[in-house]
N, C-alpha and C positions, 0 to 999 in steps of 0.2 A: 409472583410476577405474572398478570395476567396476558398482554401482550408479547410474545415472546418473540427475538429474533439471534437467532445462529449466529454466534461470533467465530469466525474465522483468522487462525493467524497463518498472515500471508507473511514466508519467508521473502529473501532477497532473489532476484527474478533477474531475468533479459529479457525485452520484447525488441524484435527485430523487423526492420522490413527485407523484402526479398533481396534486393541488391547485396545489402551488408552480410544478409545471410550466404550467397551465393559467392560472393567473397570470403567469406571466413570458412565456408567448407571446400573451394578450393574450385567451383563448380566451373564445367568448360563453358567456353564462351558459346551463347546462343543457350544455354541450359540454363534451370534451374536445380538447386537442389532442395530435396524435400525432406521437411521434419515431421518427425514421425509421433505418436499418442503413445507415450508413456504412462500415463494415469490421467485420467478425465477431473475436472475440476469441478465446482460446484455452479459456479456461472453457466448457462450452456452454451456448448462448443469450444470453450474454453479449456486447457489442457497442458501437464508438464510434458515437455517432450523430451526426448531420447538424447540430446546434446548438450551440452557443459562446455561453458566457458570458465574462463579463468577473468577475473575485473584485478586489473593492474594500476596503481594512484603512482604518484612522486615517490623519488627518490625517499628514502629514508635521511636524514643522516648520520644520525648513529650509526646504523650499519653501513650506510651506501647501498641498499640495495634500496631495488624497488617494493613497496610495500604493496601485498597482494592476497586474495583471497579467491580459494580454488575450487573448480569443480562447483559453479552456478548455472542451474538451471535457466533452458532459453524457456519459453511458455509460449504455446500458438494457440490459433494460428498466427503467422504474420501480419504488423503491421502496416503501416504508414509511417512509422515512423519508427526511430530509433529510442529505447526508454532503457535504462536500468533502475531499478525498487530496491533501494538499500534500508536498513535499520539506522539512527544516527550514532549507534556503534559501530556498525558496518564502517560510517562514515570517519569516523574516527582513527579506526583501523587502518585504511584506504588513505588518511592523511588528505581530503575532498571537502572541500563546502556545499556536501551535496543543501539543497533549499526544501523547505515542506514543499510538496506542492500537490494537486490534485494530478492523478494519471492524465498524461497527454500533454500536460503545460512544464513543457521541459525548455523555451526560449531563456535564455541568459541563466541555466543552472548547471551541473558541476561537470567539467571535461574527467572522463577516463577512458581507460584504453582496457579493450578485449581482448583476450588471446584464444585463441583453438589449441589447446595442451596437444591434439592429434594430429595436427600438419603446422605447428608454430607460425601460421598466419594472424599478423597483427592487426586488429582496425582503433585508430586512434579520435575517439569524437570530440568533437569539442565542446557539445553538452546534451544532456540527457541520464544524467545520473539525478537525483530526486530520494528525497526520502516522502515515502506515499503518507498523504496525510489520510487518517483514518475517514471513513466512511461507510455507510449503509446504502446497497442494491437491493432496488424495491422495483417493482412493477407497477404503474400508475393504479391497479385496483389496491395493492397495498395501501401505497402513498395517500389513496382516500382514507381507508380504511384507519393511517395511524395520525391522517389529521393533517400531513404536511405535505413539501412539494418539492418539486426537484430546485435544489441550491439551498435547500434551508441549512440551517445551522444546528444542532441539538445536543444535550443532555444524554449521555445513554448512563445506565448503573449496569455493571457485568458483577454479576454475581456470583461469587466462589464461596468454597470453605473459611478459607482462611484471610483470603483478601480481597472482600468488593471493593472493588472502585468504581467510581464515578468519571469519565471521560466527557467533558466538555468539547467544542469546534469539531462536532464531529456532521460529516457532511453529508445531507441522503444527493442520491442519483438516483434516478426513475426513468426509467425505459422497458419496454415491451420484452426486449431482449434479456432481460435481469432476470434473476432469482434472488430471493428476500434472504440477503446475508450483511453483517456487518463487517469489514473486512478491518484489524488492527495489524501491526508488525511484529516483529520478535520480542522487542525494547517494550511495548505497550504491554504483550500477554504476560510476561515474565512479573511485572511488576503488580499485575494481578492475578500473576497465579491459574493463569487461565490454560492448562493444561486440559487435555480430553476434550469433550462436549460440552460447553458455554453456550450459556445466553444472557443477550441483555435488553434492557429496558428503557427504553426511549423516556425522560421525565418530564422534558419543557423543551421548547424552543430556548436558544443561546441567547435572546433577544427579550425572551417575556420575564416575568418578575415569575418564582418559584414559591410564592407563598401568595399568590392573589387570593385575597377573598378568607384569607386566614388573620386574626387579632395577633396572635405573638409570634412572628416568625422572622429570621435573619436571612436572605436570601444576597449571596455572591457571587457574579460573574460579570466576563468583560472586562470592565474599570474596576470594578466591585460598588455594591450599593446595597441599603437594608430596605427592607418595605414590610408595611405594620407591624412594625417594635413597638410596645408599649411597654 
């Protein structure tokens, strides 16, 4: 593989803005409260921090309880907004219709509710849960570099021992602020085995034919369609 880029699997997150933060840690009025660098992230300035929440979905009803998953990481710095990044097992779990959606387009996607396990202060949203659709963070000298542009569509191959796959709708983002990493979920690495240090490989745009210019080949995606079969 000769262009190579860093695949990353982004667990399930909270990104918060001050308000909701400042409420959930209990913060006196006129204050904020501050979240602290846990482990620095690969994006810059980006970072896990020092608090955990708890993400609460609907009742169960088998049990009657609330169905819940504990101890998730907030990520800063803070927001604009309010986001939770679940896995579509996550979602599952949670009992939520969390939607793919890219980070930040969280309008009409899945309501849950936070809890602070440390001071049982509740924030209940009415959306912002999302399962992250996979993506590539490039810097526009990347972005030249691998031919595309910010909002395309592509092709990546991750390459393992045991299980390459191929991930299709996968989205680049390009900004000055980036570092060149592809980011998937729990649900995506698992299924390729993408354990340790991964990379992969950008093959086509989601949009262009994957055999132009070649006499025998079957090429599939989107609707699905062949081009030069003979």
């Amino acid at each position: 593989m000769e262009k190579k880029i860093l695949v990353e699997t982004s667990a399930r997150h909270i990104h918060l803005d001050q308000a909701s933060f400042d409420y959930l840690m209990g913060a006196n009025e006129g204050e904020h409260a501050t979240l602290n660098v846990r482990k620095p992230l690969s994006q810059p300035g980006q970072y896990v921090s020092d608090v955990r929440l708890n993400l609460v979905g609907p009742v169960n009803p088998k049990t009657g309880k609330p169905r819940e998953i504990k101890n998730v990481s907030i990520l800063g710095p803070l927001r604009n907004l309010n986001q939770v990044e679940v896995s579509a097992t996550d979602a599952r779990t949670l009992g939520i219709a969390a939607p793919i959606r890219l980070s930040g387009d969280v309008k009409g996607s899945a309501p849950i509710t936070l809890v602070n396990p440390l001071n049982g202060r509740t924030l209940e949203l009415k959306e912002g849960a999302i399962v992250a659709k996979r993506h590539i963070h490039m810097t526009p000298k990347d972005a030249e570099e691998f031919n595309v542009k910010d909002g395309d569509s592509v092709y990546v191959a991750i390459e393992t021992p045991d299980r390459t796959t191929i991930y299709g709708d996968t989205i680049v983002r390009v900004s000055e602020k980036f570092s060149l990493a592809m980011h998937i979920d729990t649900d995506e690495s698992n299924a390729a085995e993408a354990g340790g240090t991964v990379y992969g490989e950008i093959l086509y745009l989601s949009d262009s034919c994957c055999c132009e210019g070649e006499d025998d080949c079957c090429c599939h995606h989107g609707e699905g369609h062949c081009c030069h079969k003979e």
